[in-house]
C-alpha positions as CSV (number, residue, x, y, z in Angstrom):
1,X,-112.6,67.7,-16.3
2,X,-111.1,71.1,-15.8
3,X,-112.1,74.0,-17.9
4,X,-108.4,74.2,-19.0
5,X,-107.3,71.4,-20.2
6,X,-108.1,71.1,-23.7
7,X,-107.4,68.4,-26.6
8,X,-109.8,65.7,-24.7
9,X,-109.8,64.6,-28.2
10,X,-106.1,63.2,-28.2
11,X,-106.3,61.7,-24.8
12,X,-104.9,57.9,-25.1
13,X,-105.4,55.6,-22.2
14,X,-103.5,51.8,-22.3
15,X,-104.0,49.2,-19.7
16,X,-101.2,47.5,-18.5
17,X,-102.5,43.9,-19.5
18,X,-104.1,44.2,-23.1
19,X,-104.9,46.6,-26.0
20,X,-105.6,50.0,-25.9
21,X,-108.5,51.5,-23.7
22,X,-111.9,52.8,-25.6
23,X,-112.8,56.4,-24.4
24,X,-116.1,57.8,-24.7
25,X,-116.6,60.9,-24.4
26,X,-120.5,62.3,-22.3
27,X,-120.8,65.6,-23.2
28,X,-118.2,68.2,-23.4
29,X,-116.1,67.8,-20.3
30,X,-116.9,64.2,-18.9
31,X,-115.0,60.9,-20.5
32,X,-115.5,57.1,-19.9
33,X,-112.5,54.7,-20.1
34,X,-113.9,51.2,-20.7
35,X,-111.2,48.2,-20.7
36,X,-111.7,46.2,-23.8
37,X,-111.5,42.7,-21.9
38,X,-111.2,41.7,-17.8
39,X,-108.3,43.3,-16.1
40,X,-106.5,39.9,-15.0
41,X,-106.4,39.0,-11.2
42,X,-103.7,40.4,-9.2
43,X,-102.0,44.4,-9.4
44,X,-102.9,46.0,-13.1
45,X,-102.6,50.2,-14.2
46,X,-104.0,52.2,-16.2
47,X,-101.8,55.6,-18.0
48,X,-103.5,58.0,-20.1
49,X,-101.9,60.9,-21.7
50,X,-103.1,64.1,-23.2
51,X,-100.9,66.6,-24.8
52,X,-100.5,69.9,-22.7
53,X,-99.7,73.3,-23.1
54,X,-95.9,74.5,-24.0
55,X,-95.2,71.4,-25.4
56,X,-95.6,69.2,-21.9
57,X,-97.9,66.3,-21.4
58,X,-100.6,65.1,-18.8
59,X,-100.4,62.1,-17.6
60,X,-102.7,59.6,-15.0
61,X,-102.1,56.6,-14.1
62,X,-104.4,54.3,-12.1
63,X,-103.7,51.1,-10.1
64,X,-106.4,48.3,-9.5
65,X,-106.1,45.0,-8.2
66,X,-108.8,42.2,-8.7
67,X,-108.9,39.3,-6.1
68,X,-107.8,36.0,-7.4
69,X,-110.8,33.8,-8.1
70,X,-111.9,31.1,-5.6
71,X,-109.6,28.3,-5.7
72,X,-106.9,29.7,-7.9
73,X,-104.5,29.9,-5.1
């Protein structure tokens, strides 16, 4: 992460399909998002947000798509 963003503490991160993401944070400047359940098959995203400075917000977002299963088509 870059030395100037700041307020890791507040970042939020929600999958498209299910609850909220747990973050971990390893060490000072390094975070893990971990998915509380299997992202289903097909297209899902991820958006996290972290307030910013002036007011703003960052924002990521993340797309992933997991093959259907064999025989589910």
């Amino acid at each position: 992460m870059a030395e100037d963003i700041r307020h890791l503490d507040q970042l939020v991160c929600f999958p498209s399909a299910g609850p909220k993401a747990i973050i971990e944070h390893l060490g000072e400047r390094r975070i893990e998002v971990r998915f509380v359940k299997p992202l289903p098959e097909g297209r899902s995203r991820l958006n996290c947000t972290l307030p910013g400075p002036g007011g703003h917000w960052r924002w990521l977002g993340m797309m992933f798509y997991r093959l259907p299963s064999a025989g589910s088509e």
